[in-house]
LODO-94323 format. One record per atom (N, C-alpha, C): residue number from 1; residue in three letters; chain; atom name; x, y, z. Coordinates in pm, whole numbers, m for minus. Each point is the difference from the previous one (the first is absolute). Layout:
<atoms>
> i, aa, ch, at, px, py, pz
> NUM, ala, A, CA, X, Y, Z .
...
</atoms>
This chain:
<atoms>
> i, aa, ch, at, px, py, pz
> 1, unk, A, N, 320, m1773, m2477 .
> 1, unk, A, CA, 8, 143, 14 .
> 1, unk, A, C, 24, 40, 145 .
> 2, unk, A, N, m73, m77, 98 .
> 2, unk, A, CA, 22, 23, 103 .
> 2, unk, A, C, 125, m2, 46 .
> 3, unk, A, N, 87, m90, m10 .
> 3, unk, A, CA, 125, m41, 0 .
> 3, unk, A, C, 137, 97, 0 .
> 4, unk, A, N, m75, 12, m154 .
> 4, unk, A, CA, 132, 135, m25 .
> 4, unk, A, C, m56, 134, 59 .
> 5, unk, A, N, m104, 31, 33 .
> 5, unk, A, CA, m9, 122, 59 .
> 5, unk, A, C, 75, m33, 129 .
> 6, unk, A, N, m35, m93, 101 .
> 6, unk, A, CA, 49, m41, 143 .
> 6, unk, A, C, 156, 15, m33 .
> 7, unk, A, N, 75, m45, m88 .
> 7, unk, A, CA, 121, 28, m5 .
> 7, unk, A, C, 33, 123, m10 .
> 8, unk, A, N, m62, 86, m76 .
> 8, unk, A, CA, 71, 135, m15 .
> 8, unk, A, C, m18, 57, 126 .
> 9, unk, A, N, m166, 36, 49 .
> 9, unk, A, CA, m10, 21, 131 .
> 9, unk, A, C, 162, m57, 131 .
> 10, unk, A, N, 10, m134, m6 .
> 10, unk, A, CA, 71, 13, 93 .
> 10, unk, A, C, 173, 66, m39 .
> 11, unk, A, N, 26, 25, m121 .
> 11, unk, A, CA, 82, 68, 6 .
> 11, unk, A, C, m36, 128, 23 .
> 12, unk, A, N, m92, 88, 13 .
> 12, unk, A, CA, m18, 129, m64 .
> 12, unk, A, C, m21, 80, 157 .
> 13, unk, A, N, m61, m134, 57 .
> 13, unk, A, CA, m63, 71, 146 .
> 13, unk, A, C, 87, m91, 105 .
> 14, unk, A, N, 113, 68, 32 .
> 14, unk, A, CA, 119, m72, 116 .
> 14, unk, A, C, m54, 70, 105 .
> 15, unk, A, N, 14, m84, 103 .
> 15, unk, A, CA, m70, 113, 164 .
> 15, unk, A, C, 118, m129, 118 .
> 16, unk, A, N, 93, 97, 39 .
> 16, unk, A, CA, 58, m79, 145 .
> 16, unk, A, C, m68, m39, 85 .
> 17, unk, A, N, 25, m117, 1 .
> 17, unk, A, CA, m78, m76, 149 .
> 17, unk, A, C, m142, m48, m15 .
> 18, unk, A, N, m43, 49, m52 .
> 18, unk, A, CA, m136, m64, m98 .
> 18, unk, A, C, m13, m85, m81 .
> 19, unk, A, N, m87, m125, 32 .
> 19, unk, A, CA, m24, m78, m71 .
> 19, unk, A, C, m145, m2, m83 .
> 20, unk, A, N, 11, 8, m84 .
> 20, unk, A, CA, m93, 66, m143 .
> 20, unk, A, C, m75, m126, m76 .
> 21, unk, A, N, m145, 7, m20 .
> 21, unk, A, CA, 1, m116, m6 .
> 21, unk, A, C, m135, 45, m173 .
> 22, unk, A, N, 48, m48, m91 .
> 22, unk, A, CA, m63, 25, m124 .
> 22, unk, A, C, m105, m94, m31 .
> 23, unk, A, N, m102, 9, 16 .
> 23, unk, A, CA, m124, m106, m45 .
> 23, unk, A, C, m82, 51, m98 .
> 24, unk, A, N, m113, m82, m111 .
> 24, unk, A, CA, m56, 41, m101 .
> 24, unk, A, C, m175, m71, 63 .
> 25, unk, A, N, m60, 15, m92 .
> 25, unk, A, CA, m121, m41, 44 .
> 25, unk, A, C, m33, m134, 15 .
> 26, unk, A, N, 49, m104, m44 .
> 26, unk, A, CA, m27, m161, 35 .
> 26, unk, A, C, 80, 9, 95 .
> 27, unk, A, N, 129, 22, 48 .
> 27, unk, A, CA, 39, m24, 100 .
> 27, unk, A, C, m14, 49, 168 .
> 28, unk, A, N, m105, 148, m42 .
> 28, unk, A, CA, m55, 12, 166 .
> 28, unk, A, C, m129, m75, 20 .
> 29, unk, A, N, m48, m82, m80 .
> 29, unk, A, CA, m60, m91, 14 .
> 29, unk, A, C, 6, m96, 119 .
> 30, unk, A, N, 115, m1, 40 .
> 30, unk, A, CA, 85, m112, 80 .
> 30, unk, A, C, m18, 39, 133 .
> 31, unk, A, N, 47, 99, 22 .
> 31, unk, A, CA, 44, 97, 100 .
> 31, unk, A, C, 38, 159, m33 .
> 32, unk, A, N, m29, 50, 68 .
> 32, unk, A, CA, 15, 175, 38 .
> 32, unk, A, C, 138, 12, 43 .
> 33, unk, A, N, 79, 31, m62 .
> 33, unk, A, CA, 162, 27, 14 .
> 33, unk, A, C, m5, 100, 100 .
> 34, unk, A, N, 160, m17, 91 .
> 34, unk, A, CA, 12, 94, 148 .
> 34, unk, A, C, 43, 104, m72 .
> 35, unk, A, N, m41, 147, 48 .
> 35, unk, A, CA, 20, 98, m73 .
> 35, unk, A, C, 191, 66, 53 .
> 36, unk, A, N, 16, 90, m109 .
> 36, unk, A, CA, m15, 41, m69 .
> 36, unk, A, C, m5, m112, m153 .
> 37, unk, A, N, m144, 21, m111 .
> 37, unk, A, CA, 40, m95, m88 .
> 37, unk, A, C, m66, 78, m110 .
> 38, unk, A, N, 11, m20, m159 .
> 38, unk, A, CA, m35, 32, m86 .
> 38, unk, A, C, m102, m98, m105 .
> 39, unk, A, N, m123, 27, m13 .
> 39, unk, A, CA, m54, m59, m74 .
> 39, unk, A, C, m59, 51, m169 .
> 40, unk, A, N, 25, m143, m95 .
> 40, unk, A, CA, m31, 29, m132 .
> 40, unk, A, C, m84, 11, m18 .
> 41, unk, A, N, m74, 51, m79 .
> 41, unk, A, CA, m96, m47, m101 .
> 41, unk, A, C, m21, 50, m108 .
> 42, unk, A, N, m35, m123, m107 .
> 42, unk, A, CA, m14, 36, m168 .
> 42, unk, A, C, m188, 81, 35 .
> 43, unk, A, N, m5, 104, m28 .
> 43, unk, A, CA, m136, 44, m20 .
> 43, unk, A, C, m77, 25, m172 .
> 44, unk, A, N, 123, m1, m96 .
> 44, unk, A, CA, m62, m18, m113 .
> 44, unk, A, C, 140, m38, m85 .
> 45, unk, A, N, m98, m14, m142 .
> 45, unk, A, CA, 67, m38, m102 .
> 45, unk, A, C, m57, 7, m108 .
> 46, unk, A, N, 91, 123, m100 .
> 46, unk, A, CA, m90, 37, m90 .
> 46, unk, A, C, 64, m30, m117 .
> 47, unk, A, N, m36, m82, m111 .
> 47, unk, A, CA, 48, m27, m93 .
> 47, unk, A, C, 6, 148, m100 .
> 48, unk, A, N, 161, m1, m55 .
> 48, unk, A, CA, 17, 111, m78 .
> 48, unk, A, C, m79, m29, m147 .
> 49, unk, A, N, m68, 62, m100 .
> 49, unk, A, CA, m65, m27, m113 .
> 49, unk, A, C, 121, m85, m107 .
> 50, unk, A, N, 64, 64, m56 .
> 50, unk, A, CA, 127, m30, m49 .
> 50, unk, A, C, 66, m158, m24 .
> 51, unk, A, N, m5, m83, m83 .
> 51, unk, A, CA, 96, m122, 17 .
> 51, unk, A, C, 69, m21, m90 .
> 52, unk, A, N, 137, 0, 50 .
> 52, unk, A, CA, 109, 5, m112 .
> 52, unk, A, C, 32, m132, m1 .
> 53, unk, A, N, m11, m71, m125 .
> 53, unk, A, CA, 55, m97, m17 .
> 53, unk, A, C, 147, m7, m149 .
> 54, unk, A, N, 85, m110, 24 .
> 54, unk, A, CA, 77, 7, m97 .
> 54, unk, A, C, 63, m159, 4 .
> 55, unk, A, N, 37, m30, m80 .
> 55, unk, A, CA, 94, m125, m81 .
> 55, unk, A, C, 132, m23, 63 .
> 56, unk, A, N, 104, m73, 107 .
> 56, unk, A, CA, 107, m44, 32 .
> 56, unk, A, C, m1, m129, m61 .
> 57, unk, A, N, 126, m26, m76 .
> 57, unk, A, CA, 8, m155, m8 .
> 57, unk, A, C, m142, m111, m18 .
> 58, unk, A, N, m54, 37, m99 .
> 58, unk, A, CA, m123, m30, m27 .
> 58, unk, A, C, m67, m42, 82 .
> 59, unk, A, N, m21, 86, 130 .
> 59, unk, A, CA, m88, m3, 95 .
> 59, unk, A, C, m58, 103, 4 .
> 60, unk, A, N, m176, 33, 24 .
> 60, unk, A, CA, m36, 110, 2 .
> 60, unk, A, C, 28, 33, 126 .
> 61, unk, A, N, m21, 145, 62 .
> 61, unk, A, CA, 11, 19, 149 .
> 61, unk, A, C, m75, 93, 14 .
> 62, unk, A, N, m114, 24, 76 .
> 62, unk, A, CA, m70, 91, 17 .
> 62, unk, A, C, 26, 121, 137 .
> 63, unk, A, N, m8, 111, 18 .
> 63, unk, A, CA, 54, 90, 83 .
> 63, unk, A, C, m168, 63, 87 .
> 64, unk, A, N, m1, m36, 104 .
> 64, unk, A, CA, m147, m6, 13 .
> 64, unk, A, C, 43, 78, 110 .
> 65, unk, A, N, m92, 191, 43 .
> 65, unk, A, CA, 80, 76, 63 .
> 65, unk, A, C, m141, 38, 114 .
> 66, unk, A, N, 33, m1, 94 .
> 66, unk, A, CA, m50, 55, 105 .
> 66, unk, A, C, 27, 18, 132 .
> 67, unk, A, N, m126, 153, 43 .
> 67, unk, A, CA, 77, 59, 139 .
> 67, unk, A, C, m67, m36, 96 .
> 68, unk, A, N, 66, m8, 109 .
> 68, unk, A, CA, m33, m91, 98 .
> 68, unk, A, C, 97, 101, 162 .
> 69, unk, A, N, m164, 12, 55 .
> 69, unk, A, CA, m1, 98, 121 .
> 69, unk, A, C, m17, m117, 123 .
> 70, unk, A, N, 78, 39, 55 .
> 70, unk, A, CA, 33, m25, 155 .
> 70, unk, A, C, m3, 71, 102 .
> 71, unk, A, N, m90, m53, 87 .
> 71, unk, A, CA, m25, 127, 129 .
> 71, unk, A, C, 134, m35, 89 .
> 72, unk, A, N, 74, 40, 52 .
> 72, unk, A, CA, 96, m22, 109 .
> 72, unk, A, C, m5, 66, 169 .
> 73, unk, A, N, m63, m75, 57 .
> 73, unk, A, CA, m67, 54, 154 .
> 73, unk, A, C, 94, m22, 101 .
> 74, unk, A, N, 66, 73, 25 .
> 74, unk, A, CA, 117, m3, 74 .
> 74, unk, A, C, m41, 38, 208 .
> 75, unk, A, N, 15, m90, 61 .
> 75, unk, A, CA, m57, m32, 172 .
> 75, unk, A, C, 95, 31, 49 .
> 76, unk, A, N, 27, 118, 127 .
> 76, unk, A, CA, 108, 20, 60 .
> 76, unk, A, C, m1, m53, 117 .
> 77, unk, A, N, 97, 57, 106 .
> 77, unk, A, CA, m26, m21, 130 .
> 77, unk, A, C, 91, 83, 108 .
> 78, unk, A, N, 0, m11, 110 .
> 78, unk, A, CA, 77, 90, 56 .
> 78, unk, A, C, 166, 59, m57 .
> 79, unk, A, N, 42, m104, m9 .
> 79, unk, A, CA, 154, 27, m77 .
> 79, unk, A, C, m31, 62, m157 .
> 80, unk, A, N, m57, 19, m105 .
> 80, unk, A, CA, m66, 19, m74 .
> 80, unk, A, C, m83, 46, m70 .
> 81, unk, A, N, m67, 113, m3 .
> 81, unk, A, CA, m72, m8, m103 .
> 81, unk, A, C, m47, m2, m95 .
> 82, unk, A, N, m122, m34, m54 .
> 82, unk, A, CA, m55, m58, m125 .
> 82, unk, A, C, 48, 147, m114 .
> 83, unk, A, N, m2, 91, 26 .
> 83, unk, A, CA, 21, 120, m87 .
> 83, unk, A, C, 127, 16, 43 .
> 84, unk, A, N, 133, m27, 33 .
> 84, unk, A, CA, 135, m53, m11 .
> 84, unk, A, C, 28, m137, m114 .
> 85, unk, A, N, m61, m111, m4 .
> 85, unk, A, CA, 18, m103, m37 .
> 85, unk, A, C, m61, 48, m157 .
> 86, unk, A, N, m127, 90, m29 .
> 86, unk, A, CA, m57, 19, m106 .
> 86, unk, A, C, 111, 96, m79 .
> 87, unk, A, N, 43, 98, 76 .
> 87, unk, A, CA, 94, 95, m89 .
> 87, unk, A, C, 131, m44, m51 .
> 88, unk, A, N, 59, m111, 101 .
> 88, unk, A, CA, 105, m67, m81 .
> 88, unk, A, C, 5, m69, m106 .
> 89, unk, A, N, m180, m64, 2 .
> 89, unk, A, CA, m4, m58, m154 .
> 89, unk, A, C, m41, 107, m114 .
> 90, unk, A, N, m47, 97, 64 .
> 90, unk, A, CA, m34, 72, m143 .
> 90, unk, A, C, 108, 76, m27 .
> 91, unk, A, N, 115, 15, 99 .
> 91, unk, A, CA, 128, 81, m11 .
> 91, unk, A, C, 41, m85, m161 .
> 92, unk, A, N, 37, m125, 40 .
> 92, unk, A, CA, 69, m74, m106 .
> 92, unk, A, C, m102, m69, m108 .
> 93, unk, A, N, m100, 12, 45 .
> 93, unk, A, CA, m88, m81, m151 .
> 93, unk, A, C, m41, 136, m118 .
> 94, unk, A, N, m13, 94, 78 .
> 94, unk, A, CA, m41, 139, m104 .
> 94, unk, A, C, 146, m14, m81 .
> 95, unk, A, N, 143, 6, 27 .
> 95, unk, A, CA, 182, 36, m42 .
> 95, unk, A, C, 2, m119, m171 .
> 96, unk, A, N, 71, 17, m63 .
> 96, unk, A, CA, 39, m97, m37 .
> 96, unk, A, C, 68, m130, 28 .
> 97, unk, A, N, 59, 24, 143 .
> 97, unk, A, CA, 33, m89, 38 .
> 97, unk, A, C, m61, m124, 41 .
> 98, unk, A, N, m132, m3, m24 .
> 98, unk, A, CA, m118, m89, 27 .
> 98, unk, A, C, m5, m87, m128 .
> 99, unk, A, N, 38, 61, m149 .
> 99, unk, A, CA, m40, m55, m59 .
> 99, unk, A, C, 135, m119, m42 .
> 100, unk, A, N, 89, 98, 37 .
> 100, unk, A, CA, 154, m95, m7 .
> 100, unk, A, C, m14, m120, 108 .
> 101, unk, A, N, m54, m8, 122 .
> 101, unk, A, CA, m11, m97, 76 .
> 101, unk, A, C, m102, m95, m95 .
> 102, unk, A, N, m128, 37, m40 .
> 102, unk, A, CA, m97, m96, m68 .
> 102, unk, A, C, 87, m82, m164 .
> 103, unk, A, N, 61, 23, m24 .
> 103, unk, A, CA, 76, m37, m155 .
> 103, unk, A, C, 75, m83, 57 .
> 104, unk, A, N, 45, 19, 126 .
> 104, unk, A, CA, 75, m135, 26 .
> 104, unk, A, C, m33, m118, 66 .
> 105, unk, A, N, m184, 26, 5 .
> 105, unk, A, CA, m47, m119, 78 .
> 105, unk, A, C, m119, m59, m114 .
> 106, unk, A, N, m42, 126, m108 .
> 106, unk, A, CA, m98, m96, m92 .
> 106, unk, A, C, m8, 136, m116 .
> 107, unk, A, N, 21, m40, m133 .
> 107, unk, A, CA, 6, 64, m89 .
> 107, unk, A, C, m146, 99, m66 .
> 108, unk, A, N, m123, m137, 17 .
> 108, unk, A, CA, m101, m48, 8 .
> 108, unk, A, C, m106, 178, 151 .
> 109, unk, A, N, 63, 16, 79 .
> 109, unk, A, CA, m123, 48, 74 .
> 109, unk, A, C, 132, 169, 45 .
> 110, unk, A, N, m58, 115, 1 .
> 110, unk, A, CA, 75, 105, m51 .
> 110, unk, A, C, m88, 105, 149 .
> 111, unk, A, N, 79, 79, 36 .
> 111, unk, A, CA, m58, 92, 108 .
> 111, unk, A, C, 19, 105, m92 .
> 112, unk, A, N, m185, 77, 24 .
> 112, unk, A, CA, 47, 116, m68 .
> 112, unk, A, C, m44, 130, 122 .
> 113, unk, A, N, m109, 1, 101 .
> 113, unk, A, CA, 20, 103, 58 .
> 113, unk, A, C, m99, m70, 161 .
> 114, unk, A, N, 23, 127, 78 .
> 114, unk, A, CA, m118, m33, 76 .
> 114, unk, A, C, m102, 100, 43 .
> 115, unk, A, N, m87, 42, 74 .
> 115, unk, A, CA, m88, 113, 47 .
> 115, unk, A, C, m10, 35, 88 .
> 116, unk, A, N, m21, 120, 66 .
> 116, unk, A, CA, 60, 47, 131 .
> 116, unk, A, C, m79, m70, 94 .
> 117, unk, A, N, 38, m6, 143 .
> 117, unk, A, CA, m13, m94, 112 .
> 117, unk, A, C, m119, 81, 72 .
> 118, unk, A, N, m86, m128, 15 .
> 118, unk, A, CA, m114, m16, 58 .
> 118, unk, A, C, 18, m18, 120 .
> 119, unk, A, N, m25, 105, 123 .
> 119, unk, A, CA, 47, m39, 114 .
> 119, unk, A, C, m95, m39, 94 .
> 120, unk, A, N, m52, m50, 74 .
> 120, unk, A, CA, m99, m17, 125 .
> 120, unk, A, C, 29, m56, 109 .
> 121, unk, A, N, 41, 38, 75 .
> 121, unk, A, CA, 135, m16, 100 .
> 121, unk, A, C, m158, m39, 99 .
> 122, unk, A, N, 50, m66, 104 .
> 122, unk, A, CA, m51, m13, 134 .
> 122, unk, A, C, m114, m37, m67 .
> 123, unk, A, N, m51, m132, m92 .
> 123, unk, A, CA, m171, m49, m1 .
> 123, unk, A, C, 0, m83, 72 .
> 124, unk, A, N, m84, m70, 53 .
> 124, unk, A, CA, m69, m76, 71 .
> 124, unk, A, C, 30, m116, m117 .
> 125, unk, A, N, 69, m66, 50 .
> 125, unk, A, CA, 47, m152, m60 .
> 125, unk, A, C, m133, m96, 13 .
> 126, unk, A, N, 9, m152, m68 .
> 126, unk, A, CA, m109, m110, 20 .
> 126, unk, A, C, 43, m14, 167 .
> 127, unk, A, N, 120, 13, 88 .
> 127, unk, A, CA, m11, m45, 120 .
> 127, unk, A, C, m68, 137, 96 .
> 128, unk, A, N, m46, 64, m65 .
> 128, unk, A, CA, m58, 124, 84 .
> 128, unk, A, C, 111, 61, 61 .
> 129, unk, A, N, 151, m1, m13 .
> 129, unk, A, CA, 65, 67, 36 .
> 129, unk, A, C, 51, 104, m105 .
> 130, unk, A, N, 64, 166, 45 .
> 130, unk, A, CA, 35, 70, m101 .
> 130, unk, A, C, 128, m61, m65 .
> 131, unk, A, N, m17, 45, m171 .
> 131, unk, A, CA, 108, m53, m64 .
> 131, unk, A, C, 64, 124, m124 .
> 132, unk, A, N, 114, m3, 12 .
> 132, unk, A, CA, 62, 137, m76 .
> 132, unk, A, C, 47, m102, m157 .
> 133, unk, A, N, m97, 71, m59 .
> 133, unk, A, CA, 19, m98, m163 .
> 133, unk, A, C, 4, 146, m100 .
> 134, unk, A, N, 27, m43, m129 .
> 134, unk, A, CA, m3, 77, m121 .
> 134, unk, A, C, m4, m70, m117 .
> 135, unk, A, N, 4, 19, m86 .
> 135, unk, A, CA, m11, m58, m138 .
> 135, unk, A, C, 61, 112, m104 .
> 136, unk, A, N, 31, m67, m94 .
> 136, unk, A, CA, 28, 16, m192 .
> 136, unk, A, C, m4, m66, m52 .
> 137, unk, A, N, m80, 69, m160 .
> 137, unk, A, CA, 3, m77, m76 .
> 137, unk, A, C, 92, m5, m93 .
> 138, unk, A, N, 67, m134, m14 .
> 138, unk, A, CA, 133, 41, m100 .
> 138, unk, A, C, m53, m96, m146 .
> 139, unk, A, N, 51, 40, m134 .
> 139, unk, A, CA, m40, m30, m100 .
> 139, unk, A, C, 108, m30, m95 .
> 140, unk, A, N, 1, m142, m45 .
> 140, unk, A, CA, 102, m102, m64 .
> 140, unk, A, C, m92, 1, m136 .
> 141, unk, A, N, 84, m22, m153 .
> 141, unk, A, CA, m6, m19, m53 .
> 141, unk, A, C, 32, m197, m42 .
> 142, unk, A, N, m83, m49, m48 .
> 142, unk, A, CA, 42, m174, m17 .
> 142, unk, A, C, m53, m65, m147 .
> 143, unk, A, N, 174, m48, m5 .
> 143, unk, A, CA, 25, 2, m189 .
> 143, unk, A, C, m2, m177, 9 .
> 144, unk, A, N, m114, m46, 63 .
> 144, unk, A, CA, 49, m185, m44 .
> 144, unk, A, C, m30, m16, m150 .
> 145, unk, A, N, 125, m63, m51 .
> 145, unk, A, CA, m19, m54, m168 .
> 145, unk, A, C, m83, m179, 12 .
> 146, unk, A, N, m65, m42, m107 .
> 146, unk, A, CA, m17, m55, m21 .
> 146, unk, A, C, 34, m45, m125 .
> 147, unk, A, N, 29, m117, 13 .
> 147, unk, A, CA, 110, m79, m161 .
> 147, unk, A, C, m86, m86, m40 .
> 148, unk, A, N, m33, m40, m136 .
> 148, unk, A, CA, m50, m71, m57 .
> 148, unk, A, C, 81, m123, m83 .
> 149, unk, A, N, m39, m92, 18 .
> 149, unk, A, CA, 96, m100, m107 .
> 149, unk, A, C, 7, 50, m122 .
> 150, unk, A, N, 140, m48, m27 .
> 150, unk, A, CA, m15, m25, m173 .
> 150, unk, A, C, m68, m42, m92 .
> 151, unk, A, N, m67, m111, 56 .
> 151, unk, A, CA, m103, m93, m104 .
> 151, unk, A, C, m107, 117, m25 .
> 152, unk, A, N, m58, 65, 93 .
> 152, unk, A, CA, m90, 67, m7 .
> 152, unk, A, C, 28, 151, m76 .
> 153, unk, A, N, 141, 37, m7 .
> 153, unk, A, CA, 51, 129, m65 .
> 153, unk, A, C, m33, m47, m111 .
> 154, unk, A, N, 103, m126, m74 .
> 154, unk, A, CA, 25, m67, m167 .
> 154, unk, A, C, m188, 30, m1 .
> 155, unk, A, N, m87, m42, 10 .
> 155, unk, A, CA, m113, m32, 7 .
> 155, unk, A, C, m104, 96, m87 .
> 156, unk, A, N, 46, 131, 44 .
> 156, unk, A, CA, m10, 168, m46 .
> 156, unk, A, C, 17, m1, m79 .
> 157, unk, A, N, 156, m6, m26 .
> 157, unk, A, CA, 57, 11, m134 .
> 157, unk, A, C, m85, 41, m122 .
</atoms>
């Protein structure tokens, strides 16, 4: 998930001369990326009630549906800021054009909106220096199927 969000992001949010650097939560693990950079995170995942299952080629396949929120904390810096970098993604992830970019990278995980931007410009970072950040939360729908053998469909019968 992380993945394909980082892709759309770097199409969605172009900035000259800036090098943009997209990280999720295992990976600032490592290191604290030079700003300006954008960080993921999955903060929930809520299974939809609903499971549609049906019969292909005597395989069952189950349609197992849930939404799944991501905080997106966007770090600016002088060339930059974090509420510049935030409005370009919500410019294009709110459009349809967000969802035409996601269909062509996974059928499976679907953008459906996001929530207006959380701003807190100038906090006091972990290095005790001020830091101009913001956040949204944007909210994907995720359709992974699960297939069952045949042996186990005939089995029903």
């Amino acid at each position: 998930m992380y993945d394909l969000v980082a892709t759309f992001i770097q199409q969605a949010v172009l900035i000259k001369d800036v090098d943009l650097t997209i990280a999720n939560r295992t990976s600032i693990r490592v290191s604290i990326p030079k700003r300006p950079f954008i960080l993921l995170c999955i903060e929930d995942i809520y299974r939809l009630p609903e499971l549609k299952t049906y019969i292909m080629d005597n395989q069952e396949i189950s349609l197992i549906q849930s939404e799944v929120m991501m905080n997106i904390l966007f770090f600016g810096n002088e060339q930059i800021s974090s509420i510049e970098l935030a409005e370009a993604f919500q410019a294009r992830f709110n459009k349809g054009w967000a969802t035409e970019q996601f269909v062509q990278y996974s059928k499976a995980f679907i953008p459906l909106y996001s929530n207006n931007l959380r701003v807190k410009p100038f906090c006091m970072g972990i290095t005790d220096q001020l830091e101009d950040r913001c956040s949204v939360d944007a909210y994907f729908e995720l359709h992974p199927e699960i297939v069952e053998h045949s042996d186990n469909v005939k089995e029903r019968k």
